[in-house]
N, C-alpha and C positions, 0 to 999 in steps of 0.2 A: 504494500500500500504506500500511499506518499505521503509523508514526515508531516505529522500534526504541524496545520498553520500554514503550509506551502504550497498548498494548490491556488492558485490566483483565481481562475477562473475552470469551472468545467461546463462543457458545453454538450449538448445534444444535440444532435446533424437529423436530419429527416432522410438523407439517402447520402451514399459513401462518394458522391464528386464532392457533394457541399461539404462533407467533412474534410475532406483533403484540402480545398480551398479555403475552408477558413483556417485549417492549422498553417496553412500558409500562409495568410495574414499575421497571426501571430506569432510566429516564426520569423518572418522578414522582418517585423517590429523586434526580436531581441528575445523574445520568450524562448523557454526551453516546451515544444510541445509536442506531445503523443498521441496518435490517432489509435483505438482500441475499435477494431470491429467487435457489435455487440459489447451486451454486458459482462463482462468476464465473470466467471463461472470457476476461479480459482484465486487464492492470494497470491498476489505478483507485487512487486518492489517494483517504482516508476518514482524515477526521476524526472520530475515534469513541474512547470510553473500553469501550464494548459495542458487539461486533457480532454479529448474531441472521441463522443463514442458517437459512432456511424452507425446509424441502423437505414432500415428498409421502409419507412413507416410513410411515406407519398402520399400514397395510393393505396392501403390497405385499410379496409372499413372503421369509422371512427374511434371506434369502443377499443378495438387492439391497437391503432394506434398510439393512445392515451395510455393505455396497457405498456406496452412496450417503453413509452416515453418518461414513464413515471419510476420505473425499474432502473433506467438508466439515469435519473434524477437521483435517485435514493443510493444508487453507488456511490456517485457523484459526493453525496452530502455526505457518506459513510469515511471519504478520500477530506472530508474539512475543506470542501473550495469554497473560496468566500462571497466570489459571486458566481450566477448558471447565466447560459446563454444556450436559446433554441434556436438553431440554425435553420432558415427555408431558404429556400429560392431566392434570385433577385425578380424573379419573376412571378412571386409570390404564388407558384402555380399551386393549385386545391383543386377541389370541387365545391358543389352545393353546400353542401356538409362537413367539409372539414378538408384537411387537417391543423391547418393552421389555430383556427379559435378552439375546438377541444382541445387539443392541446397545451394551449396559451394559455386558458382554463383553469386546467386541471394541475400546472404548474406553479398558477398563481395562489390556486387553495393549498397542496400540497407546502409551499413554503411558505406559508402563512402573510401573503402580501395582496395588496387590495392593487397595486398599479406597475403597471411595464408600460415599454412601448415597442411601437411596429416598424421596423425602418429596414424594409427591404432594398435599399437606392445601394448604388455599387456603381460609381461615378466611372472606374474603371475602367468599366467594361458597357457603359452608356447607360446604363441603369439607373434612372434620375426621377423622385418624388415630391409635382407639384401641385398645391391645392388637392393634397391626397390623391392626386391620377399619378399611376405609375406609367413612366415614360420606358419605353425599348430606341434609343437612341433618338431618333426623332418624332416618332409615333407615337401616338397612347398604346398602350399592352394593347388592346381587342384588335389594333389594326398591325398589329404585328404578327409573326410568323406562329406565335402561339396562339391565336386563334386556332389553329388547326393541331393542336396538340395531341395527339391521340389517345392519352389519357386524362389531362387536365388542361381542355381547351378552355383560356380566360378571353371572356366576351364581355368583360367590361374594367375599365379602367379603373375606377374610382375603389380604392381601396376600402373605404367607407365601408361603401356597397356592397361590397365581395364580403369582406370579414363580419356584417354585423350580423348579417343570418347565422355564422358559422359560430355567434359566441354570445355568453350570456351576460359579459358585460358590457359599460355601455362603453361605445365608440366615441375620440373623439380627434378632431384633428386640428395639429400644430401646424399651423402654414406659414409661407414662406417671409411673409412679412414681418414672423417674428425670428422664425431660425438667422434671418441675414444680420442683425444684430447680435448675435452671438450670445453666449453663454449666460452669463446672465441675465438678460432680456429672458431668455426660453425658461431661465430658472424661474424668473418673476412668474410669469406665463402662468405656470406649473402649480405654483403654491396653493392657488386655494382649490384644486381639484385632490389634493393628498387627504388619504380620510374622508374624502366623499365617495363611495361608495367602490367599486371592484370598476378600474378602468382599464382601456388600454389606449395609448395615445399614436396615431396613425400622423407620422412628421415627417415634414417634405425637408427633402436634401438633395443640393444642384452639385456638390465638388465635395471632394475631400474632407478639405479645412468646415467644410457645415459638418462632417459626422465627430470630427473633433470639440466643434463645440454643444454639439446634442447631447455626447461621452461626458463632457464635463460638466451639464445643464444638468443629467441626472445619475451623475456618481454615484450618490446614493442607494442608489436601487441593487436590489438583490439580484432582481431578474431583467433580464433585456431579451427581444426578441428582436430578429431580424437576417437580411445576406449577412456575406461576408461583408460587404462596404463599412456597416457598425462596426466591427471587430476591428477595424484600422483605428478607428474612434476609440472604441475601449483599451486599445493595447497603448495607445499613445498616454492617455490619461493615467494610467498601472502603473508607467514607464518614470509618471514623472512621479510618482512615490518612492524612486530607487527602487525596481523591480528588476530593473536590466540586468543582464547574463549573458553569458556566451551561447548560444543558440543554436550553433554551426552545428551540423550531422559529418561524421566524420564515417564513409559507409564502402567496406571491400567490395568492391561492383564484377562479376563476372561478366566475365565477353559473349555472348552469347547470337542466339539469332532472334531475330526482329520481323514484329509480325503488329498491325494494326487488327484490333475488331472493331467495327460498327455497326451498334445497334440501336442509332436514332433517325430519327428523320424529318430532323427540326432543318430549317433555312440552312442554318450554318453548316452543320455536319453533312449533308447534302452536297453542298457547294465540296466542301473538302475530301468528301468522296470522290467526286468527279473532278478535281486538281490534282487527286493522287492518282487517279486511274491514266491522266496524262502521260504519266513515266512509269507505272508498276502496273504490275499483272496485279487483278482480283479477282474475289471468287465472290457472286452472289448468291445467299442466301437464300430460295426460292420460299415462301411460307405456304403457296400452295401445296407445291412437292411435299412440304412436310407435314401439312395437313393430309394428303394420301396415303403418308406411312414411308415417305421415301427415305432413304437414306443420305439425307442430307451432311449430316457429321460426317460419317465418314468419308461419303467424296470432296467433300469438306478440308479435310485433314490430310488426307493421301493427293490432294492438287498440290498442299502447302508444302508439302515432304520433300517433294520434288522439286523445289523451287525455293528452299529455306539456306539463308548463305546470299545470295545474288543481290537480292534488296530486299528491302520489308517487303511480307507479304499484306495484303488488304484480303481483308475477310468482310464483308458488311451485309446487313439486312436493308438498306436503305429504300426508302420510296417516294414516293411524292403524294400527297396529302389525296387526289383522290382514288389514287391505289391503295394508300392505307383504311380510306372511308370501307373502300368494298371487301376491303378483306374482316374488317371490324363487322360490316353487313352480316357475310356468310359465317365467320368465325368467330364474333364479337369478341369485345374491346380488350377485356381482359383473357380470355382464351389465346386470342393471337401476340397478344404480345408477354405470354407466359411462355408459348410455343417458340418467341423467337429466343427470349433470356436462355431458355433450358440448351436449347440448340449451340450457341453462340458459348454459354457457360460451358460447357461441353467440348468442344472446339478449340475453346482458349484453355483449357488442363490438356488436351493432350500433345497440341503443340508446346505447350510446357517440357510435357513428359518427354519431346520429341527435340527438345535443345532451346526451344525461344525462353532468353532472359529479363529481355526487353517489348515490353507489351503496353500498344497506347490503347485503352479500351473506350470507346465513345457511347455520351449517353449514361444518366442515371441508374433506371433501372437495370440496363444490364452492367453495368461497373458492379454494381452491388452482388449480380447474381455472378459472374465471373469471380470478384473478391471469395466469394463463399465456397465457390466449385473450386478454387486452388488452397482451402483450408490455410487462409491470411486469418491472422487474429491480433498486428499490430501491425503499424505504418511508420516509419520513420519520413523526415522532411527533407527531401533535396532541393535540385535547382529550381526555381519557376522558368515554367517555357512561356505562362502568358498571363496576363491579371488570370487571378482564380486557377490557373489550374499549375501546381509542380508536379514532378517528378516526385515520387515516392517510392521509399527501398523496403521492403521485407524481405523473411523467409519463407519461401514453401517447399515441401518434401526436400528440407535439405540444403534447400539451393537459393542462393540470395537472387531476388529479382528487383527488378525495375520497372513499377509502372507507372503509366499517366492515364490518369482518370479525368476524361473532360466530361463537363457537359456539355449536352447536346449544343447549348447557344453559344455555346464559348468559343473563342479562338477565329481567326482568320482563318482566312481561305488554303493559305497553304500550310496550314497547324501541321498536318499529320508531316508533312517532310522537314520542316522546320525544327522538330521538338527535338529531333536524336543530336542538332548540334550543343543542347541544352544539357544532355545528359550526364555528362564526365568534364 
């Protein structure tokens, strides 16, 4: 466990890119931090000033989500962190129902606290919160490429909106006219809603230096929700307590072979599918074929065998949104995109088994379901290849790996050939 009094912060991811991305936030800030897939299930010695446990919880029905999220809270508080942080989306993707407000919820009773706030803006990576509408660089969210989400299509901006059906407290929102005066101004703001009943404050952020002074408008708070963008805020304001440390990952990298999966099919990851397929041989993932029973995997893995050593290989599911609609039609939503995870999960262990050390895995869900299929149970932090996503080292069966877990919206156009000069 870690040393009464020295956990700074512990955090709960809702799917394992966003956990990687925020331990890299505060990691490049100076922190010493540890990604824990799941709640660990054994006493382990971590030396960590942030620890980020990863779960799966997106997209899985509200009541387990909250299940899940409150398990990984209560380790959390068993570890002495002084403050929690729920990690979601910059794209605040949910549904009808959740996850975001159960969650934020059930957090908020669990540690006995009546107020947090919402600040999914991640300047970064164009992620910007104004008058409560979340911006995808220049667009509101609904007119952005996640409208067609295949899991968590957001059809309306206003956060407001989105979160107050998903939660039983009430909403309210800090807007921009007060964030740009900075810290104090938003503290004033703030004061007379403490003690007024179970809130959560929904606050717009244009740039950086605004999550810095949101960080310090409410220090105080036990619990923060939000992207990774907050986490640049809260680590800078820790930092000025003399929290600093040496941070570096110091990690034996095996040479191995290099293999891309992708298993999203958001704007971005799209595009860099088809800029990879420019220069590298790939292999598509038919979800028909495998809805028939085909033997997808394995011709899968025995194209890649053949071809492992020359350049990375691409392996992807990719599609375009009204390919995805028809397949969700005949196989619906979650069927089909269970069938691609398992597949694709599947795929990336045995090129494992088969010499690949280096594996960029694209896409939430299947990061997650990948992570689990090569029996990872902790993350170390390497280089960044791009805001939000590093380079992460583990072990699996023995053997140190390298992988990069994007999500789907992240990264440029030519991410996937880009990242290996990031690596060593």
């Amino acid at each position: 466990m870690v040393a009464a009094g020295k956990l700074l912060v512990g955090c709960v991811a809702d799917d394992f890119t966003g956990a990687t991305d925020v331990a890299n936030i505060f990691a490049r800030a100076g922190l010493k931090t540890t990604v824990l897939i799941g709640v660990p299930e054994d006493d382990r010695d971590i030396d960590a000033d942030v620890i980020v446990v990863a779960l799966k919880t997106r997209t899985t029905p509200p009541q387990m989500a909250v299940e899940e999220s409150l398990a990984a809270l209560r380790w959390l508080r068993g570890c002495g962190a002084q403050k929690y942080y729920f990690k979601y989306c910059s794209t605040f993707d949910s549904t009808a129902k959740g996850n975001i407000g159960p969650v934020a919820d059930a957090m908020l009773a669990e540690l006995g606290q009546s107020i947090t706030i919402a600040c999914p803006a991640f300047p970064a990576n164009g992620r910007t919160v104004y008058k409560g509408n979340l911006f995808v660089g220049d667009v509101p969210l609904d007119e952005s490429g996640m409208r067609n989400h295949p899991l968590t299509p957001m059809t309306d901006a206003n956060l407001l909106r989105v979160l107050g059906p998903q939660s039983r407290a009430e909403i309210t929102g800090c807007y921009y006219e007060t964030v740009k005066q900075g810290a104090s101004a938003i503290a004033e703001w703030a004061a007379p809603i403490h003690g007024d009943g179970t809130r959560i404050v929904v606050i717009d952020a244009l740039a950086d230096e605004d999550l810095v002074e949101i960080a310090q408008a409410f220090k105080d708070l036990v619990l923060f929700t939000g992207a990774s963008g907050l986490a640049y805020g809260l680590a800078r304001v820790l930092l000025a307590g003399g929290n600093s440390r040496d941070a570096a990952v110091t990690t034996d990298l095996e040479e191995g072979y290099r293999a891309v999966v992708s298993g999203s099919c958001s704007v971005a990851t799209n595009g860099q599918v088809e800029a990879m397929l420019a220069d590298h041989e790939g292999f598509r993932v038919d979800l028909s074929k495998l809805a028939d029973g085909g033997d997808v995997v394995g011709e899968a893995v025995e194209w890649a065998s053949s071809r492992l050593g020359r350049k990375p290989v691409l392996i992807y599911a990719t599609a375009l949104p009204d390919e995805v609609k028809e397949n969700q039609r005949k196989l619906g939503a979650a069927q089909s995109g269970e069938m691609v995870e398992a597949a694709l999960s599947s795929i990336a262990r045995r090129l494992v088994e088969k010499g690949v050390s280096d594996l960029i895995v694209a896409g939430g869900e299947t990061s997650g379901a990948v992570v689990k299929s090569l029996g990872v149970d902790q993350l170390s932090i390497g280089n960044e290849i791009a805001p939000g996503v590093p380079w992460v080292h583990a072990k699996s069966q023995g053997r140190s790996l390298s992988l990069a877990l994007k999500s789907g919206n992240f990264g440029e156009r030519d991410f996937f050939m880009n990242a290996w000069d990031r690596l060593r």
